[in-house]
N, C-alpha and C positions, 0 to 999 in steps of 0.2 A: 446620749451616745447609743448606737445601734447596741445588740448585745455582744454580737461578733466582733467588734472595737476594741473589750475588755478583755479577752484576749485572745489576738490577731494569730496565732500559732495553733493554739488550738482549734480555735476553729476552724481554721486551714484543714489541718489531722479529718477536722470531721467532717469537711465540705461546707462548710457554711460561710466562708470566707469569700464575695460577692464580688474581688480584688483577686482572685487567683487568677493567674495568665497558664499557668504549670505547676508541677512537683518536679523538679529538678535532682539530680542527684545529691547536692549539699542541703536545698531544699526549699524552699515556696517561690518562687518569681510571682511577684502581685506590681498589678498596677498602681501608680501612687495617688492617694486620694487627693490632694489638689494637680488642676493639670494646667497648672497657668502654662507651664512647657509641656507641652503635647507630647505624650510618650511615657512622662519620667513613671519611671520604677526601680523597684526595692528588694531586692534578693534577701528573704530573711533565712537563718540558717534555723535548718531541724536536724538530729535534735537539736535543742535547745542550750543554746553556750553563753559564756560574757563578754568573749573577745575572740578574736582570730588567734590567738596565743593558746587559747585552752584547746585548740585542736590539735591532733596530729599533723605531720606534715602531706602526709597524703590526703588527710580531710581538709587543710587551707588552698593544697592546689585543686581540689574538685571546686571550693566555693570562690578561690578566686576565676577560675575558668569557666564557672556557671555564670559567674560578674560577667566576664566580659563578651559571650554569647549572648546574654540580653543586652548588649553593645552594641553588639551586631545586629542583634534584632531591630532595637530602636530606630540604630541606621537605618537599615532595608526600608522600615513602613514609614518613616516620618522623615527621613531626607535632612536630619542637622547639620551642620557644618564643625561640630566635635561632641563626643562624650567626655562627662565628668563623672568622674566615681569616688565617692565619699565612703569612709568606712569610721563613723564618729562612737556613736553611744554613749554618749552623755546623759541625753534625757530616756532613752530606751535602753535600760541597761542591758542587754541583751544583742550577740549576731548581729546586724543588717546591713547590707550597703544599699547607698544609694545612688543610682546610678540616673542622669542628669543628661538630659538633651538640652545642647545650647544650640541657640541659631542666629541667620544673619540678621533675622529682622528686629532682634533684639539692641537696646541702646546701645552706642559704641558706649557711653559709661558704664554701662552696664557687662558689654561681656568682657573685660578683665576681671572681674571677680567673681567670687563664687554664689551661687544659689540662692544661700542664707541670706545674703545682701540687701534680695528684692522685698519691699514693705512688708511685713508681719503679716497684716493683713491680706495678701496673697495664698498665705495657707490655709486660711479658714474661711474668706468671702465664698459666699454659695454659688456664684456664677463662675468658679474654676473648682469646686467640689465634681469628683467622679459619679456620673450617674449613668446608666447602662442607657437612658435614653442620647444623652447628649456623646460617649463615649464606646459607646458597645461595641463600634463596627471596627474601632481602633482598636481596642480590646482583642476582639476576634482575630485582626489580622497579626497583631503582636502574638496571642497563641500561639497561634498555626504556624509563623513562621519561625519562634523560637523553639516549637516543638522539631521542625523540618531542622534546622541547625541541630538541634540535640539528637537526632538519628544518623546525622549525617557526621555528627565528631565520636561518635560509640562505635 
């Protein structure tokens, strides 16, 4: 595991997170390391919390609004036919949502349900692993345009 993996927050804080799309006002917009759905990304919350519960109410409406501006984003550069937004943490105790580009050319079996669903090995096979060769230019353009959205709702 990279070293930045061990932990995803901090190294964000220090630049070294190779996944940052933004710093957000709630806080990190990265992109999500496997990209079987082209797009998906993970608003994780800085600081550092266990749930949307331990924030105030003005801190869950800035990170549920930072959620769904990277919505927006996904929409614009990759064209899905809806977003999903999960806010679980089960295995990462800690903030994060994930926010989920479905699309048409996905199985009809398949888009009634959620994410999870699709084979395990989805999340780890290295030919849907993020690499700046194969996903950079998607990267850049989810930047650029979730940054133009966050100038444009300030």
């Amino acid at each position: 595991m990279s070293d930045w993996k061990k932990d995803r927050i901090a190294s964000a804080v220090r630049g070294e997170n190779p996944t940052v799309l933004v710093k957000m006002k709630s806080g990190f917009a990265v992109i999500g390391d496997p990209q079987f759905m082209p797009g998906y990304c993970i608003l994780i919350a800085y600081p550092k919390v266990n749930s949307l519960n331990d924030l105030s109410v003005k801190q869950r409406a800035d990170f549920l609004i930072d959620m769904s501006l990277i919505g927006d984003t996904i929409t614009e550069v990759c064209s899905p036919i809806r977003i999903n937004y999960d806010i679980l943490g089960n295995s990462d105790a800690f903030l994060h949502a994930h926010i989920f580009p479905r699309y048409e050319w996905e199985d009809e079996d398949r888009k009634k349900y959620p994410v999870w669903l699709y084979p395990k090995e989805n999340w780890s096979i290295e030919k849907y692993q993020f690499t700046e060769e194969k996903h950079g230019e998607m990267k850049k353009q989810l930047s650029e345009k979730l940054q133009e959205l966050m100038d444009k709702s300030h």
